[in-house]
N, C-alpha and C positions, 0 to 999 in steps of 0.2 A: 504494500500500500504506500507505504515512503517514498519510492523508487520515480510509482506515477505519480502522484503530487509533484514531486520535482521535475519532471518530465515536462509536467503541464508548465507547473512555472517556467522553465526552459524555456517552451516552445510562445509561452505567453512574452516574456522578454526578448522571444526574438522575433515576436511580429511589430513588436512596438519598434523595436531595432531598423525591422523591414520598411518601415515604413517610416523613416524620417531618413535613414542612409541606404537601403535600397538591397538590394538580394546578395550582390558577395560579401560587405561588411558584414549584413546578417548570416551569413552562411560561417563568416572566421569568428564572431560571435558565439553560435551555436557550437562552434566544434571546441572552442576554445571550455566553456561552461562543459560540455559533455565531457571531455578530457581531464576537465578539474577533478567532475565527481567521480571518475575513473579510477586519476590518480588516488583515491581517498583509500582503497584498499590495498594495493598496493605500495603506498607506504606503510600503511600497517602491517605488513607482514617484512617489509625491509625493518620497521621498528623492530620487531623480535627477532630477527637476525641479529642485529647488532646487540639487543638485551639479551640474547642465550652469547652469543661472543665474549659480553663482558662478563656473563654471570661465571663463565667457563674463564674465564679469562687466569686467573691466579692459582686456579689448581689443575690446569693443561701441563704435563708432564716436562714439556721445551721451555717453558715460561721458566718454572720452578728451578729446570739445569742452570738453566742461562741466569735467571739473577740470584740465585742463592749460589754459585760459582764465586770461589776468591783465590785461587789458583791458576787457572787453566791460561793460557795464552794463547791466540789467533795468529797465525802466520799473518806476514806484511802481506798488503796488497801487492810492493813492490821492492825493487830489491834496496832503493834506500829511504824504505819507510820503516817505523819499530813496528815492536809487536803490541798487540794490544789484547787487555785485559778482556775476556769472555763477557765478564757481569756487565759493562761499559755497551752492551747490544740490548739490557735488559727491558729496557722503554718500545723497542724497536722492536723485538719479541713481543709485548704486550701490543702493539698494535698492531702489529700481523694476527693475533688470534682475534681481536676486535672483530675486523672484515674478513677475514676467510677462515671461516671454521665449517663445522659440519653443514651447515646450514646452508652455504654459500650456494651450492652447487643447484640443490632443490630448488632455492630460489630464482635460481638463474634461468631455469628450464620451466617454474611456472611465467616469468616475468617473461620469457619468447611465448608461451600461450596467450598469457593476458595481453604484448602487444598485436600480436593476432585476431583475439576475440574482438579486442578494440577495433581495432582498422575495421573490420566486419560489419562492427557494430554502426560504426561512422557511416560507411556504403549504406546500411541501411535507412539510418536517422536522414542522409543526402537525399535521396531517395523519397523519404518520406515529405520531407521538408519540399523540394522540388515540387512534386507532385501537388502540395498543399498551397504551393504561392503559385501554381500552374508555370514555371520557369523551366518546365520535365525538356522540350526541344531546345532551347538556346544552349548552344556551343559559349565554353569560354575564347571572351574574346582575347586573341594576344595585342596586351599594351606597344602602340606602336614609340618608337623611340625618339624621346625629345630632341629637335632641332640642333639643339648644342651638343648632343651625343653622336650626333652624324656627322657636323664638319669638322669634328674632332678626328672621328673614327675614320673617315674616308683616307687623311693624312697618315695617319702610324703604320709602320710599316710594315706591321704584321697580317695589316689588313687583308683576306685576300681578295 
């Protein structure tokens, strides 16, 4: 029930939209608001990525080596750099487990679905919205190129 309420508001905002700036403003309007309340879930699930990253964060096994380490040394990067102390990576450690832990991966592979279901979703809102302002046959127009862009461009000599 949420979903269409907002929906309608939506499409209520985008005829008022249509109708003072005209069908594409209203069109990057629309996709713009759809897109917003898209993202809303999908940051909430990047939120719990990074909340299970950080909850993991201090008792991940590489964390723990790397800053309770006071011993160990790092070979130089090169041959007249020193060595450097293990625990000295220990901050660097903690934010590598922040963003890439178990989670990471899952995520990645819903987040190529959801921008898929999106784009779909768009096509069809397009679609909808079209059909509603009757604009279904008008081709976009390609903006033809200002005056000063052309005697500019005719000169450079990449022109061909």
């Amino acid at each position: 029930m949420e979903l269409q309420v907002q929906a309608s508001e939506l499409t209520f905002a985008c005829m008022i939209c249509r109708e003072y700036f005209g069908e594409q403003i209203a069109f990057y309007f629309a996709w713009l608001g759809m897109y917003t309340v898209w993202l809303i879930p999908a940051s909430i699930m990047g939120l719990l990525v990074v909340i299970y990253g950080f909850a993991t964060m201090f008792s991940f096994e590489v964390v723990e080596q790397t800053c309770n380490d006071n011993g160990t040394m790092i070979c130089p990067r090169c041959d007249a750099c020193n060595t450097t102390a293990l625990n000295k990576g220990c901050l660097y450690a903690k934010l590598s487990r922040l963003f890439d832990n178990e989670l990471t991966l899952p995520f990645a592979v819903l987040m190529s679905f959801w921008a898929t279901f999106f784009l779909e979703y768009w096509k069809r809102t397009t679609a909808k919205l079209a059909y509603r302002w009757n604009v279904m046959g008008i081709e976009e127009e390609a903006e033809r190129p200002r005056p000063q862009y052309c005697v500019g461009a005719s000169n450079h000599p990449l022109q061909p």
